[in-house]
Residue frames as qw, qx, qy, qz and C-alpha x, y, z in Angstrom:
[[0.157, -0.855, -0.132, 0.477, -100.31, -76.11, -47.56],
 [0.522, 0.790, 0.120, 0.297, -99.38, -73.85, -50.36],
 [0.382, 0.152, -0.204, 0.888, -95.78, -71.56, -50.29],
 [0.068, -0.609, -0.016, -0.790, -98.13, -68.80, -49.80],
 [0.747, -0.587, -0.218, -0.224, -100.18, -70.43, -46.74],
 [0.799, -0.396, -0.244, 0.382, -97.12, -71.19, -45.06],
 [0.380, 0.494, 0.238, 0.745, -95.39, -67.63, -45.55],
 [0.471, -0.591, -0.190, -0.627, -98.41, -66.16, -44.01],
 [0.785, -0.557, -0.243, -0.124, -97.89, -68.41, -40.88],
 [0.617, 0.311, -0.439, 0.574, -94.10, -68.01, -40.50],
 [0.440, -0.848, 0.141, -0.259, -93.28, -67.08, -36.50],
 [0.094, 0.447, -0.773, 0.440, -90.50, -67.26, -34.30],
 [0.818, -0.361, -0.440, -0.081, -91.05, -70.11, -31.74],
 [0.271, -0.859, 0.348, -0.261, -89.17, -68.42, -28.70],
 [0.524, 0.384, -0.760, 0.016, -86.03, -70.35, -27.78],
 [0.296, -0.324, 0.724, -0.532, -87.34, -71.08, -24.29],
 [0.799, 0.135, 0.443, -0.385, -89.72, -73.61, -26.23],
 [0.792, 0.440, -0.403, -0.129, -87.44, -75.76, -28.20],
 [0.739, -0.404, 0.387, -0.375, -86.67, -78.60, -27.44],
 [0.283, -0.236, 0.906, 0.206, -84.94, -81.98, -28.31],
 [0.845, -0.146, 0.282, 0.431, -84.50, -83.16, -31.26],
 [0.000, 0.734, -0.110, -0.670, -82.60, -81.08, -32.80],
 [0.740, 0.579, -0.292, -0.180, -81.78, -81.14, -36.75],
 [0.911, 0.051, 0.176, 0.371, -78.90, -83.97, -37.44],
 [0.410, -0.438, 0.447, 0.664, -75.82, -83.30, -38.98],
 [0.213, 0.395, 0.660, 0.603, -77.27, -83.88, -43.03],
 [0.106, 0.906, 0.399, 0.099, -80.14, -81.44, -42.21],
 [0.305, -0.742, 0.100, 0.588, -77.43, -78.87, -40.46],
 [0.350, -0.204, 0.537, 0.740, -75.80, -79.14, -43.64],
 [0.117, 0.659, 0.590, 0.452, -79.43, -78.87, -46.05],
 [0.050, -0.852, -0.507, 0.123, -79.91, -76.11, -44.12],
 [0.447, -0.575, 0.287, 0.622, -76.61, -74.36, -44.41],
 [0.168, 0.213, 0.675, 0.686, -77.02, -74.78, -48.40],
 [0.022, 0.824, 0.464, 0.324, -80.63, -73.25, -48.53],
 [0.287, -0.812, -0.040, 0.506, -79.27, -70.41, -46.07],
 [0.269, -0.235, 0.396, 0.846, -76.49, -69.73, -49.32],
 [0.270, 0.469, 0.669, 0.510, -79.47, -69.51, -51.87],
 [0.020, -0.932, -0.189, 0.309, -80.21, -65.65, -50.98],
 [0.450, 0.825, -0.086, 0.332, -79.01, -62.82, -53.33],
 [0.685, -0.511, 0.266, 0.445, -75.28, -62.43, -52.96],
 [0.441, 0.897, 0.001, 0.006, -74.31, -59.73, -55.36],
 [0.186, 0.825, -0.528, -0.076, -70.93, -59.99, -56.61],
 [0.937, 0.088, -0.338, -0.011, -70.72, -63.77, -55.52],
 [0.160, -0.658, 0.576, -0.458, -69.06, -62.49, -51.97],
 [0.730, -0.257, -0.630, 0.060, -70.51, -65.22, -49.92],
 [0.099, 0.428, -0.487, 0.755, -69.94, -62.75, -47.28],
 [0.616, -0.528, 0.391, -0.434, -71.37, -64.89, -44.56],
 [0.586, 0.063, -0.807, 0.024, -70.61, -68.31, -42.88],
 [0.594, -0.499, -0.153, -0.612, -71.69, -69.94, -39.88],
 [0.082, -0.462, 0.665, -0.581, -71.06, -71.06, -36.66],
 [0.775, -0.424, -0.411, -0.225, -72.42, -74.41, -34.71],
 [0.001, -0.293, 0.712, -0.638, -72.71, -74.60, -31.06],
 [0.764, 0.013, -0.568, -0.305, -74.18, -77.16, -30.17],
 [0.733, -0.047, -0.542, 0.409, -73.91, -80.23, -27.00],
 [0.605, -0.471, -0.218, 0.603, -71.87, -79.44, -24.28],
 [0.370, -0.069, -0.039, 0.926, -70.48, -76.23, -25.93],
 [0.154, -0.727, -0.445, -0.500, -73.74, -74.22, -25.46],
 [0.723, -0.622, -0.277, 0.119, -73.21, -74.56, -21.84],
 [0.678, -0.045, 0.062, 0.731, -69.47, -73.94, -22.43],
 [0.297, 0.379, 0.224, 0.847, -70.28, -70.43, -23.95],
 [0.585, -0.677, -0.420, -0.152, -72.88, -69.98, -21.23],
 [0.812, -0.378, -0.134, 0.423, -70.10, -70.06, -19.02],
 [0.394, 0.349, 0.268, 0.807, -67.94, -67.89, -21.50],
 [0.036, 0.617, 0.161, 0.769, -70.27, -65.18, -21.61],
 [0.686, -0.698, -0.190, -0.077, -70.89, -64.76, -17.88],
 [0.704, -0.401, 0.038, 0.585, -67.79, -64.50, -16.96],
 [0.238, 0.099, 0.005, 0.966, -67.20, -61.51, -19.17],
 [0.200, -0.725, -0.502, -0.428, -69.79, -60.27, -17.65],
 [0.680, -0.655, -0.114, 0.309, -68.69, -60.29, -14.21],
 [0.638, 0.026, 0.088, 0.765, -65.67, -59.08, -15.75],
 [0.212, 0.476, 0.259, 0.813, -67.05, -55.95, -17.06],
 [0.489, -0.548, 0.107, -0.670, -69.23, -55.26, -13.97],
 [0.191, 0.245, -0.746, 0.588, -67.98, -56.93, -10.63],
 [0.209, 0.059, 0.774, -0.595, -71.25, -56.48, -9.08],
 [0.391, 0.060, -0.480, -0.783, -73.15, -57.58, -11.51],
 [0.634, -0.132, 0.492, -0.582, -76.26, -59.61, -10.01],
 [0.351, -0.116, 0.900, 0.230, -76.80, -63.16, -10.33],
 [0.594, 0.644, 0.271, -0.398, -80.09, -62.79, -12.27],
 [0.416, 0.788, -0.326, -0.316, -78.04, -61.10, -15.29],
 [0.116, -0.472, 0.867, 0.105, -75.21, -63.81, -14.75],
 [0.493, 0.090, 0.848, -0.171, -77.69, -66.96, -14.99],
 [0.619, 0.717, 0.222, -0.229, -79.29, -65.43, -17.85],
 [0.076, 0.676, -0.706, -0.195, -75.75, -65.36, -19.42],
 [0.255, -0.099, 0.962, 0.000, -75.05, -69.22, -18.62],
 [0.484, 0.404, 0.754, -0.183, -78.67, -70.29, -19.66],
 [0.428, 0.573, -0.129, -0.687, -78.70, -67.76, -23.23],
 [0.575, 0.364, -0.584, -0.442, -78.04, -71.06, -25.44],
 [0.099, -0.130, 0.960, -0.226, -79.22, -74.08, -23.36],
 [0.580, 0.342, 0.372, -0.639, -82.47, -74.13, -24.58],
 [0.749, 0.565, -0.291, -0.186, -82.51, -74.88, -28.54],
 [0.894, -0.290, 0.310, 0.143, -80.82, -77.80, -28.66],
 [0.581, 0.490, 0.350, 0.548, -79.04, -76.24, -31.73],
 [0.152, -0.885, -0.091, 0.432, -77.57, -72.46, -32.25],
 [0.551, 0.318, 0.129, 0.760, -75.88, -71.48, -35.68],
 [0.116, -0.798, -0.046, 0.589, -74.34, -68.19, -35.40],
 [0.606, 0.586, 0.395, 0.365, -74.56, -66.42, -38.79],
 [0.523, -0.527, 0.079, 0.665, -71.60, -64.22, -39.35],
 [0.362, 0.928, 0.012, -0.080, -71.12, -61.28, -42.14],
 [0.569, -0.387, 0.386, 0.614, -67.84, -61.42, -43.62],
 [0.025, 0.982, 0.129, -0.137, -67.84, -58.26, -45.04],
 [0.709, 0.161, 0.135, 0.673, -65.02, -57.06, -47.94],
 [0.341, -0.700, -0.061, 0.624, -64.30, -53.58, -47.49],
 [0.137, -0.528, 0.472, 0.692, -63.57, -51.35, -50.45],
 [0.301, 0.220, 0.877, 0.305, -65.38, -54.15, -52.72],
 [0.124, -0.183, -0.490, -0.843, -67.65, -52.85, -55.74],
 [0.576, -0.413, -0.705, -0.039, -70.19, -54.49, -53.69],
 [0.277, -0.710, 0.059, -0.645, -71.55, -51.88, -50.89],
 [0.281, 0.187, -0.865, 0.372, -70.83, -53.36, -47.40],
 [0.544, 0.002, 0.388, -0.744, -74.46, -52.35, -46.41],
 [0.810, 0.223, -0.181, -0.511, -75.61, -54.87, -49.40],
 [0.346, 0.193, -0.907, 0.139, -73.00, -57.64, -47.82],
 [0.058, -0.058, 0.699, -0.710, -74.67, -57.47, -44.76],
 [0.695, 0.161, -0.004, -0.701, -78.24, -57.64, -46.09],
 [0.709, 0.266, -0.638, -0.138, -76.99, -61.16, -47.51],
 [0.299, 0.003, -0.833, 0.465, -76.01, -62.71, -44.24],
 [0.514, 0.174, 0.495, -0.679, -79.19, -61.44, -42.53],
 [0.836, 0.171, -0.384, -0.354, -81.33, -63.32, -45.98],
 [0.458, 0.218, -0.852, 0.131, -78.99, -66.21, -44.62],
 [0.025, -0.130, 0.633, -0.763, -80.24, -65.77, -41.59],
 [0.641, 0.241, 0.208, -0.698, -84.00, -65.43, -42.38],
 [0.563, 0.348, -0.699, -0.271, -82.99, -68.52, -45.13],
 [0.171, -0.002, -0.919, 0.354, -82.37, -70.77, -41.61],
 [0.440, 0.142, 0.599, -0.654, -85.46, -69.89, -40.05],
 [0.734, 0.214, -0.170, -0.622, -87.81, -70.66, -43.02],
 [0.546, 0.155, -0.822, -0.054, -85.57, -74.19, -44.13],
 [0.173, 0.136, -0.927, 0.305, -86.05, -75.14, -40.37],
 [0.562, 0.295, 0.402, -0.660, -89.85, -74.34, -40.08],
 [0.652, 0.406, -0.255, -0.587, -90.37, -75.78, -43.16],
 [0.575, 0.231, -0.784, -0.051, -88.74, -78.89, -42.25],
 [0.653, -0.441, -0.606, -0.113, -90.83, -79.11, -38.84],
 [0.497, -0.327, -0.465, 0.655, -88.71, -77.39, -36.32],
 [0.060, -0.966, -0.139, -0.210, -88.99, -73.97, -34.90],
 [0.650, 0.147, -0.120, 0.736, -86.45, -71.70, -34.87],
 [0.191, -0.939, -0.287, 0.007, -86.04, -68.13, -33.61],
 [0.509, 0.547, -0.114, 0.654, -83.42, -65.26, -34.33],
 [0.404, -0.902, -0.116, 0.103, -81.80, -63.49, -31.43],
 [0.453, 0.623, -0.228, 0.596, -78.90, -61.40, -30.88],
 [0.473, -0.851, -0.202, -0.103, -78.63, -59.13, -27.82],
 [0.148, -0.923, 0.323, 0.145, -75.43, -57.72, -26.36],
 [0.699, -0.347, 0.496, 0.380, -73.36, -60.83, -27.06],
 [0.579, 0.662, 0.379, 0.287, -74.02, -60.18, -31.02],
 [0.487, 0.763, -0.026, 0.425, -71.99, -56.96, -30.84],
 [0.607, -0.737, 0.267, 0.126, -69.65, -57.54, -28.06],
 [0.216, 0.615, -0.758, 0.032, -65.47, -57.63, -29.02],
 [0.357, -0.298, 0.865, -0.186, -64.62, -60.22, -26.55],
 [0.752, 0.109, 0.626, -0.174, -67.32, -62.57, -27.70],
 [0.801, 0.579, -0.117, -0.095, -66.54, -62.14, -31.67],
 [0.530, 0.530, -0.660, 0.057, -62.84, -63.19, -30.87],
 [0.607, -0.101, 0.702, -0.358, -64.10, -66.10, -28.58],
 [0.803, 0.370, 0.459, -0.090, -66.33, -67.39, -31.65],
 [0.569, -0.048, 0.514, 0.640, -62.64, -66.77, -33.90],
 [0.404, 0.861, 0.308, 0.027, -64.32, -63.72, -35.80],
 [0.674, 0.129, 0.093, 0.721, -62.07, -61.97, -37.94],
 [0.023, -0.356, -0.071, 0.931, -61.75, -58.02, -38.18],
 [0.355, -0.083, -0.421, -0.831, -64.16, -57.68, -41.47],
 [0.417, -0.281, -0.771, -0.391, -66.74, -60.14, -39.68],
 [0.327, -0.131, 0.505, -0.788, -69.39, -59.61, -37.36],
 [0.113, 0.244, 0.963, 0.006, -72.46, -61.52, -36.32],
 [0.322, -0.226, -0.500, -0.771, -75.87, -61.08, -37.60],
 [0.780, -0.244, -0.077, -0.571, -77.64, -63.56, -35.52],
 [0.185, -0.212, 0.920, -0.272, -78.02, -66.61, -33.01],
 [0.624, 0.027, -0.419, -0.659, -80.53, -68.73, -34.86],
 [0.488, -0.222, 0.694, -0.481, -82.05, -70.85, -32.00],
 [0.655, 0.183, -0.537, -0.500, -83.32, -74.26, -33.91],
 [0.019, 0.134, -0.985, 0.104, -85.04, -77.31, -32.54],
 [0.187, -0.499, -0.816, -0.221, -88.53, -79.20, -31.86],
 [0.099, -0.482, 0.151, -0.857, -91.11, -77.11, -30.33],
 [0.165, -0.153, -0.895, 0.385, -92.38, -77.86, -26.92],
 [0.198, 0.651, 0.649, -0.340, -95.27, -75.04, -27.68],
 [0.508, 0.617, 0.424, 0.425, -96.46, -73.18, -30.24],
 [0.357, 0.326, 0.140, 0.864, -95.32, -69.80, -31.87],
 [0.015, 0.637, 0.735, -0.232, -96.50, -66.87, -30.61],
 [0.236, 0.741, 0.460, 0.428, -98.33, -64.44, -33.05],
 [0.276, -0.414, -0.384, 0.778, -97.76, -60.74, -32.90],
 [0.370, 0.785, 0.422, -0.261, -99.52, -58.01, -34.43],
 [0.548, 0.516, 0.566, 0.337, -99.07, -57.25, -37.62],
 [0.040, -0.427, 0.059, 0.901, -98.42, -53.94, -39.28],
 [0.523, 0.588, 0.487, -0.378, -101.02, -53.21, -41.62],
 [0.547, 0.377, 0.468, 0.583, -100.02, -53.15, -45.76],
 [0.177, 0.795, 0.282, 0.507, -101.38, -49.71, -45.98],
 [0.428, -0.872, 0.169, 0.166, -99.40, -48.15, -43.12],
 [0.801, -0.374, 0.430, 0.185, -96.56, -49.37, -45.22],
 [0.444, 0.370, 0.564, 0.590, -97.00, -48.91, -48.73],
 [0.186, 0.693, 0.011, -0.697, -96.58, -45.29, -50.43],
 [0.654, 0.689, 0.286, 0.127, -97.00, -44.21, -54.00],
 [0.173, -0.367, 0.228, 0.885, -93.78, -42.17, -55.54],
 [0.404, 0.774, 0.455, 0.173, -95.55, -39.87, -57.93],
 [0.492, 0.270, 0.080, 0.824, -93.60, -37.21, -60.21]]
């Protein structure tokens, strides 16, 4: 398959269909290097990254349910189980953080663009080394409580929960915007 052919096929694999095994430790790390190789204007490195893995998927499962309940008392169990069960699936979960200088010559909109490339860096390296991976966020991604749970500092926020592991079925395809719905001319 050619870069381009495989480009063209790139999909999320949803995390409810990954499965054991996950990447080792050496790949976590190859993958953690190809995640840095995205523009990174001024040479910020403004992101790093978070495993959660094992037992402490479950652990954060646990975590984030419980400020749930906290925040709503009668919150139903539905919402709560879907808490506990948001990273037991992928047998794997980097969280890819923005750490984000303030004031820096370097726009903080164009830090953040760099830690999302990081982000979109994990999903290709880990499709491209056989797994399937899939980006999610949802409330826990821009909750307080849960960035100083996962130790986030004031300048840093998350980007993403990059779900990574074998698939148990295949991607699934969505439609497409069309190039010409997409592409304008500037003309003087």
């Amino acid at each position: 398959m050619t870069p381009w052919d495989f480009l063209n096929r790139r999909l999320s694999v949803p995390s409810r269909l990954l499965g054991e095994p996950g990447p080792d430790d050496a790949t976590v790390e190859a993958l953690v290097r190809l995640a840095a190789r995205v523009p990174d204007h001024g040479r910020l490195a403004p992101w790093r990254f978070i495993r959660v893995a094992g037992d402490a998927r479950q652990a954060l499962g646990e975590r984030l349910a419980a400020l749930t309940k906290a925040g709503d008392p009668e919150a139903p169990d539905a919402a709560l189980e879907k808490d506990r069960g948001r990273f037991n699936r992928a047998p794997l979960v980097l969280v890819v953080v923005a750490r984000l200088v303030p004031g820096h010559k370097v726009p903080e909109l164009e830090q953040l663009l760099s830690a999302g490339l990081a982000a979109y860096n994990l999903l290709l390296g880990a499709e491209a080394l056989g797994f399937g991976a899939q980006w999610l966020t949802g409330w826990p991604a821009y909750d307080a409580e849960v960035a100083r749970l996962l130790g986030l500092a004031a300048n840093e926020r998350i980007v993403a929960f990059v779900h990574i592991g074998t698939p148990t079925g295949p991607g699934i395809e969505r439609p497409r915007p069309e190039p010409s719905e997409l592409l304008a001319d500037w003309r003087p």
